[in-house]
C-alpha positions in Angstrom: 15.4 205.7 163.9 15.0 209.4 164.4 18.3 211.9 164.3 19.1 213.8 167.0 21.3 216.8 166.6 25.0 216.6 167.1 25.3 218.4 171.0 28.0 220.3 169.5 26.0 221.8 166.9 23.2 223.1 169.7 25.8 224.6 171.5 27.7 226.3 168.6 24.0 228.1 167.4 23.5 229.0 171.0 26.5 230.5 171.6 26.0 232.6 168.2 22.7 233.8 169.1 24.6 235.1 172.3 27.8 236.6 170.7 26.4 238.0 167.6 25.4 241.4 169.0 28.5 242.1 171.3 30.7 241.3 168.2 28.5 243.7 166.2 29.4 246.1 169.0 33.2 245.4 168.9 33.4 245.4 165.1 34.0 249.1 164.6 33.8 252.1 167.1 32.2 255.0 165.5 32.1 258.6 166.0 29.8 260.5 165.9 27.2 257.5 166.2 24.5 259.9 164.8 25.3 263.0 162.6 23.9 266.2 161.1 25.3 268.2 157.9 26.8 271.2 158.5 25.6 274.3 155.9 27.3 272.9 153.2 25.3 269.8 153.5 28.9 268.1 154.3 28.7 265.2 157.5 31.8 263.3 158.9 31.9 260.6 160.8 35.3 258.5 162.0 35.5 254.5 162.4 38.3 252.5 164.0 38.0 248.8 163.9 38.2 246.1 166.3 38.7 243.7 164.9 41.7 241.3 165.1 42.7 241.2 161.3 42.1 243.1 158.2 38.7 243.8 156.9 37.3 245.6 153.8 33.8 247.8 154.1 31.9 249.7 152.0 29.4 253.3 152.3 26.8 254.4 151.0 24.0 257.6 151.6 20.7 256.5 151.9 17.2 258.0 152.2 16.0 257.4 155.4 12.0 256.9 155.3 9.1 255.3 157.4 8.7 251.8 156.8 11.3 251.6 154.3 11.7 248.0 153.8 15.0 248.3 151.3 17.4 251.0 151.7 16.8 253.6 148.8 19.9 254.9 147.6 20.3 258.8 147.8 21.9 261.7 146.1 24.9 262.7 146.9 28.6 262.0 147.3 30.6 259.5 150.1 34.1 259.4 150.2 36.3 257.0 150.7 33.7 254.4 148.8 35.7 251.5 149.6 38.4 251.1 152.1 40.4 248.4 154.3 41.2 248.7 158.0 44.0 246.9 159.9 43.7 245.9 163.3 42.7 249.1 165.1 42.9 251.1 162.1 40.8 254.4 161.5 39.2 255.9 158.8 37.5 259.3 158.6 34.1 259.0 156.3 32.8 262.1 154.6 29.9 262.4 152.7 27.4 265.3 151.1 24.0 265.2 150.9 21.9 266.9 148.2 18.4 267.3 149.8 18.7 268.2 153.4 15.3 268.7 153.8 14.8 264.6 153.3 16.7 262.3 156.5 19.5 260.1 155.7 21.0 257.1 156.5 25.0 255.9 156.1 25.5 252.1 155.5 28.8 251.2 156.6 29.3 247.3 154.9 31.5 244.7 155.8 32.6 243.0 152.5 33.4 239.6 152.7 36.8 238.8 153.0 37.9 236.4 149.4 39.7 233.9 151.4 37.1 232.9 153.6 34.7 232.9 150.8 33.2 228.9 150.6 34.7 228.1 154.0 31.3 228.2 156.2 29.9 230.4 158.5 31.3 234.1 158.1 30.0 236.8 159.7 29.3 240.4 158.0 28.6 243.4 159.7 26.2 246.5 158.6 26.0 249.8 160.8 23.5 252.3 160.1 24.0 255.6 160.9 21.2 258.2 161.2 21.7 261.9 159.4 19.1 264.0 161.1 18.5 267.6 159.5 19.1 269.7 162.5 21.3 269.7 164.9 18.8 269.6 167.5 17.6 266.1 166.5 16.3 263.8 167.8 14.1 265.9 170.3 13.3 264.5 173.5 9.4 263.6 173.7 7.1 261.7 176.5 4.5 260.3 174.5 0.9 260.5 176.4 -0.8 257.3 176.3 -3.8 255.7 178.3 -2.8 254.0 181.4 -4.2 250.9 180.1 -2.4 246.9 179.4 -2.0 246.5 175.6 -1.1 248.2 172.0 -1.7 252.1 171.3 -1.5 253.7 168.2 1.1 256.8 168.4 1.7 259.2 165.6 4.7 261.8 166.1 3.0 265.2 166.1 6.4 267.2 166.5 8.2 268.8 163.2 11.0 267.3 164.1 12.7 263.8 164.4 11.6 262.4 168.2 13.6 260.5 170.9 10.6 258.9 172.9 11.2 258.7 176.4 9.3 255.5 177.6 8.5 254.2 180.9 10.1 250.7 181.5 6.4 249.1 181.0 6.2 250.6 177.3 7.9 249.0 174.5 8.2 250.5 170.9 10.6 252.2 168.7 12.4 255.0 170.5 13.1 257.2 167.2 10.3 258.4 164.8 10.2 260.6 162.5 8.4 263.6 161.7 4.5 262.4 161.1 5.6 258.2 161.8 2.6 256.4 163.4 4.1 253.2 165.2 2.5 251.4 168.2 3.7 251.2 171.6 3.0 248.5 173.7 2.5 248.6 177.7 3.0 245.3 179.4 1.2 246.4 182.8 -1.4 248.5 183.9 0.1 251.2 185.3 -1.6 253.5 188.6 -2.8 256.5 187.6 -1.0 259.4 189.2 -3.4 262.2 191.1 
């Protein structure tokens, strides 16, 4: 006799599917949500948690590259390393980068709480923040593409990190870098204006 699932089970998964991003959202608050360094190579950012108990996180600088499928850890300094938040506590991150001609990333880490640790499901949170080398990044950019249903190869031509500004029938990253290639995807033919 075949097993069916326990309905409570179902309805558990489904509900995490659901609630996983908006509790991602309402983990931690942060701001800026994308940085720059200032002429000293020095960025700062500011989290403050939502979260109804104390947590523990961690930060590191990354490189921030095409098709990077592992983070790459970069040089430079991040202070505080470690640090716990309270209930709607804040916590002012600083950190320097070395080469500010390369892009960065900051990893904000959720550790996991030693408690908890062998008693099931936990969620963990990770926040990547993008350091862009200018101020004026990401520029705004309309890629032009043919009209046509289907896949399109697109390679960033700008100098500069891109914002792509996409019509609601395209569907692709909306951040490259300078000299990313990436593929955009429209759904429906769209009319060709005169």
């Amino acid at each position: 006799m075949a097993r069916r699932p326990c309905l409570w089970r179902v309805s558990l998964t489904l509900a995490s599917l659901v609630l996983v991003p908006q509790l991602a959202w309402s983990a931690l608050a942060i701001t800026p949500p994308q940085l720059h360094p200032d002429p000293g190579g020095i960025i700062v950012t500011e989290v403050r948690s939502s979260l109804s108990s104390h947590s523990r996180w961690s930060v590191r600088l990354v490189y921030w590259e095409p098709g990077q499928p592992e983070p790459t850890p970069a040089a430079g300094e991040v202070s505080p390393r470690f640090f716990g938040l309270e209930a709607g506590g804040r916590q002012v991150i600083r950190a320097r980068v070395q080469n500010k001609s390369a892009y960065h990333r900051v990893l904000v880490e959720q550790l996991p709480d030693q408690e908890g640790l062998g008693q099931g499901l936990a969620f963990r949170f990770r926040f990547s923040l993008p350091v862009y080398r200018q101020a004026q990044e990401p520029v705004a950019f309309r890629p032009s593409l043919p009209a046509t249903p289907g896949c399109h190869p697109f390679k960033n031509p700008e100098p500069l990190a891109v914002r792509l500004l996409l019509s609601s029938d395209l569907q692709g990253p909306l951040t490259l870098l300078p000299g990313e290639t990436t593929e955009l995807c429209r759904s429906t033919q769209t009319a060709l204006q005169p």
